[in-house]
N, C-alpha and C positions, 0 to 999 in steps of 0.2 A: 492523556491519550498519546501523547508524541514518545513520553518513554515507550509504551507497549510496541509503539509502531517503528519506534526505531530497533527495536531489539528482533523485532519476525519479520524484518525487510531488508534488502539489499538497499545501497544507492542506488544503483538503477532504477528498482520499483517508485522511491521515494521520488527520485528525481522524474518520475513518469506522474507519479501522481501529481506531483505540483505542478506540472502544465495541461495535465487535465483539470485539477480546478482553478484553473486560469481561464479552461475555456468553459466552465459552468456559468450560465445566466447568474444576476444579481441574487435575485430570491432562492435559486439552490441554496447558491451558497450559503446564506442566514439561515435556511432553513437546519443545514447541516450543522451549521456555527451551532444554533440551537439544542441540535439531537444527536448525540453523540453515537448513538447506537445506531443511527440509520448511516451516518458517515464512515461507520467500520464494516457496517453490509456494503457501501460506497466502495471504499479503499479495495475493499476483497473483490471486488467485483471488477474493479482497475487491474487489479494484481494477476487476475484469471483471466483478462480479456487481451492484456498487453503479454505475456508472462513469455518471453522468449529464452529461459533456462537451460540448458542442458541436464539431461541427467546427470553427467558429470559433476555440475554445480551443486544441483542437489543433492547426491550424496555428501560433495565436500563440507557443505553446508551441516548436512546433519551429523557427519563425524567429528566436528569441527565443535557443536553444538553439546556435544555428550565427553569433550575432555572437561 
């Protein structure tokens, strides 16, 4: 899962997400440790609530994506 997630995220997002599951209870966490697929509804859900991009970035992102 870290390959896919490094490839459709900036550092920034990464770097947001790892101190939101820093601040997840114990049992999230194992829970997610466990379920891979509820952890990448997790991640998107970080991604879309923190997500302070510019449109700017996001085109360069996807022109960037398609050389």
């Amino acid at each position: 899962w870290y390959a896919e997630l490094r490839e459709r995220t900036t550092r920034e997002e990464r770097r947001r997400i790892a101190f939101m599951w820093l601040a997840l209870p114990q049992r999230t966490r194992l829970y997610y440790e466990w379920h891979t697929r509820a952890f990448t509804h997790w991640v998107d859900l970080v991604i879309v609530s923190t997500g302070t991009q510019t449109f700017e970035d996001i085109m360069r992102m996807m022109v960037s994506a398609r050389r």
